[in-house]
N, C-alpha and C positions, 0 to 999 in steps of 0.2 A: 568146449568152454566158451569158445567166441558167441556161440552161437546162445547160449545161454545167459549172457550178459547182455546182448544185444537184446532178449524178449527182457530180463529185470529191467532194464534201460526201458522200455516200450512201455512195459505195464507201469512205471512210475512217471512217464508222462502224462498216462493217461489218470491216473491217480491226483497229480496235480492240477489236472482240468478238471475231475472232477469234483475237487474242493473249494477253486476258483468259482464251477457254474452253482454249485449248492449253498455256498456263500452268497452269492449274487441275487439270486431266487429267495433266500428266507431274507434276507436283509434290505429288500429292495423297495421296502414301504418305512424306512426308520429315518425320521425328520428330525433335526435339531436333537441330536444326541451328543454327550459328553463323555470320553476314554477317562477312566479314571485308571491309570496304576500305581503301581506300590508293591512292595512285598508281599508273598504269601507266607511268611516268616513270622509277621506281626500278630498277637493275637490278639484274639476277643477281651476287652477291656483295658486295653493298649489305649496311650494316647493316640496313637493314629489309628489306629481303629475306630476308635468314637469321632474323630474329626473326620474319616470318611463316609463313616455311615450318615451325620448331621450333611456334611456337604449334598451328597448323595440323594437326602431327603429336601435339602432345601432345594435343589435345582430341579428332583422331580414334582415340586408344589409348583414349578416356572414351568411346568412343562416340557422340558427335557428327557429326552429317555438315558439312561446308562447304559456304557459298554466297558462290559471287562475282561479280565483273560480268564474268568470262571473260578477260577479257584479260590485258597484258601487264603486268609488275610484281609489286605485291605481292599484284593477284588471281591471277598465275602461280603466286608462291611460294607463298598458301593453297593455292591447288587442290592443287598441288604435292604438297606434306604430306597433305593427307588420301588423296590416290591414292597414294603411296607406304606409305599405308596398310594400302591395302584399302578406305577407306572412301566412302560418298558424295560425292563431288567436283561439286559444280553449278556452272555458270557460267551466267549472265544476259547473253548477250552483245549487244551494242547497236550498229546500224550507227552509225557515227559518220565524216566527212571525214577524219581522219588517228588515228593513236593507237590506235585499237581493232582489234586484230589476235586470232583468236579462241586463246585456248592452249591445250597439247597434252595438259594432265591434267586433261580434266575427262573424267569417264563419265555425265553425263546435262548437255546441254546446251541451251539455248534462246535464239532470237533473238529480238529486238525492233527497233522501228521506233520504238516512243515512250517517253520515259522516263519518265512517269507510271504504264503499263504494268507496268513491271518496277521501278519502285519500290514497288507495290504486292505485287509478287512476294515482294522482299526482306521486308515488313513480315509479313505472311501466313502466309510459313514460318519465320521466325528466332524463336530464344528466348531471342535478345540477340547484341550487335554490339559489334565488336572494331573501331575506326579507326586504323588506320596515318596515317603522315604522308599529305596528299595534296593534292590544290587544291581547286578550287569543288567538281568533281564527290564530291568526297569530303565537304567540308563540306556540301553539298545534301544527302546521305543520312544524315549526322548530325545535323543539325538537322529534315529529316523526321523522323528515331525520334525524337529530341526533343517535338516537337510534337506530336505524335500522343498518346506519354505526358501531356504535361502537359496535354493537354488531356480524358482520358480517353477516348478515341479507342480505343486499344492498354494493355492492361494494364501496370504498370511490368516490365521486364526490365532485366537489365544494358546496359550502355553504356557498352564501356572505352576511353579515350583512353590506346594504347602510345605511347610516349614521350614522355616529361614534358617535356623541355627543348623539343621543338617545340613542344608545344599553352600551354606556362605565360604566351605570351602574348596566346592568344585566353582563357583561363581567366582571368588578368588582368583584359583589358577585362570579359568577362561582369561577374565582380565589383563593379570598381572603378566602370564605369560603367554596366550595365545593374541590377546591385542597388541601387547605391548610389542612381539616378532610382528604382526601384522599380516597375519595369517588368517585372521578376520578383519572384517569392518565394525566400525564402533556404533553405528547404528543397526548392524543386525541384532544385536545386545538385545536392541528395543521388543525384538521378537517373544521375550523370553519377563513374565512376572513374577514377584514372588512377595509373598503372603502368608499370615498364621489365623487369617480369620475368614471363615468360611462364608460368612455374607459378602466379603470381596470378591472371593471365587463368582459368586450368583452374581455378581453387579456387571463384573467383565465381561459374562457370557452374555448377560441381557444388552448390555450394549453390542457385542458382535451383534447379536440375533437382529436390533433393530437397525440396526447399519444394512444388512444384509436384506430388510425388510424395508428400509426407507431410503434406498443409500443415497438422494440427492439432500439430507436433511441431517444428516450425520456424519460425520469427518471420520477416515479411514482408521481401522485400529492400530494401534501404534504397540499397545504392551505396557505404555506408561501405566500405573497405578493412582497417582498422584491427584489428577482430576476428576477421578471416578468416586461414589459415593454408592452405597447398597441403596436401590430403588424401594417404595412404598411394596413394591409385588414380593419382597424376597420374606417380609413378616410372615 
């Protein structure tokens, strides 16, 4: 029995590198890409389905590729948009017991076995994240970009929460009861945008991109919304 645990233990290492080096090889030419997630709950003709597929297509007209976790929902309707594109369409797709069904627009795709894996996929190649409505699995990959930034892990990127009226009351609690203990700081907050219009989305990312592109010419990203405005490129 030792002895048998010891080789399941060996080969699942070796399983883990192997996901690690196949991820790193197919994903290792994807520039200026945007993580969109969300549920795969939501369906076809769902308000947030149609707002991720428009986001999706407006940011692959910027030239942006998309990455999503493959499946069905609102990583269908990302993928969606960017392949109606023309543009990079990636999916991360994850065996899972029910729910994860792989969808049919993506042109570079990938499996996974563990979610550590391909969270790390997401962090590696994104230069910021767009969260749709979604459950744990969506709040797991928001609060990882999270974490990462605040702890200087991950350079700051954007990080935009679409739809205000769902997320205003996890945004709430953060507030009212994670700042107010002071278990956060009040400007990591700034990390964190939220937005119902998909040209904003495009405006924040086009300004990361040119920060990053001109950075002695452009002021650090902050998260604020306020001053930013949808550029002439996002029509």
């Amino acid at each position: 029995m030792i002895e048998d645990l010891k080789g399941d233990e060996s080969w699942r290492m070796f399983r883990i590198i192997s996901e690690f080096t196949e991820g790193f090889e197919k994903l290792a030419n994807v520039r200026y890409a945007v993580s969109v997630f969300g549920s795969a709950r939501l369906r076809p003709g769902s308000q947030f389905y149609n707002a991720a597929q428009t986001i999706a297509e407006l940011l692959a007209k910027n030239g942006y590729s998309i990455i999503t976790g493959g499946g069905p929902g609102i990583m269908e309707a990302a993928n969606k948009g960017a392949f109606l594109k023309d543009s990079p369409s990636i999916g991360l797709n994850i065996e899972l017991p029910h729910e994860q069904r792989p969808n049919p627009y993506q042109n570079l795709d990938l499996e996974f076995r563990y979610f550590f894996v391909r969270k790390v996929m997401f962090i590696k190649y994104s230069m910021g994240y767009v969260c749709l409505p979604g459950g744990f699995g969506t709040l797991d990959e928001l609060f990882e970009a999270l974490t990462l930034m605040q702890t200087h892990k991950t350079p700051p990127m954007p990080l935009i929460l679409f739809g205000s009226e769902y997320w205003s009351g996890l945004m709430a609690w953060i507030k009212d009861t994670m700042l107010s203990n002071k278990l956060i700081e009040a400007d990591e907050l700034e990390l964190i945008s939220i937005t119902d219009d998909p040209l904003e989305v495009v405006a924040i990312m086009n300004r990361h991109r040119d920060r990053n592109q001109h950075p002695d010419s452009n002021p650090p990203y902050t998260g604020k919304l306020g001053s930013l405005r949808p550029p002439d490129s996002v029509a």
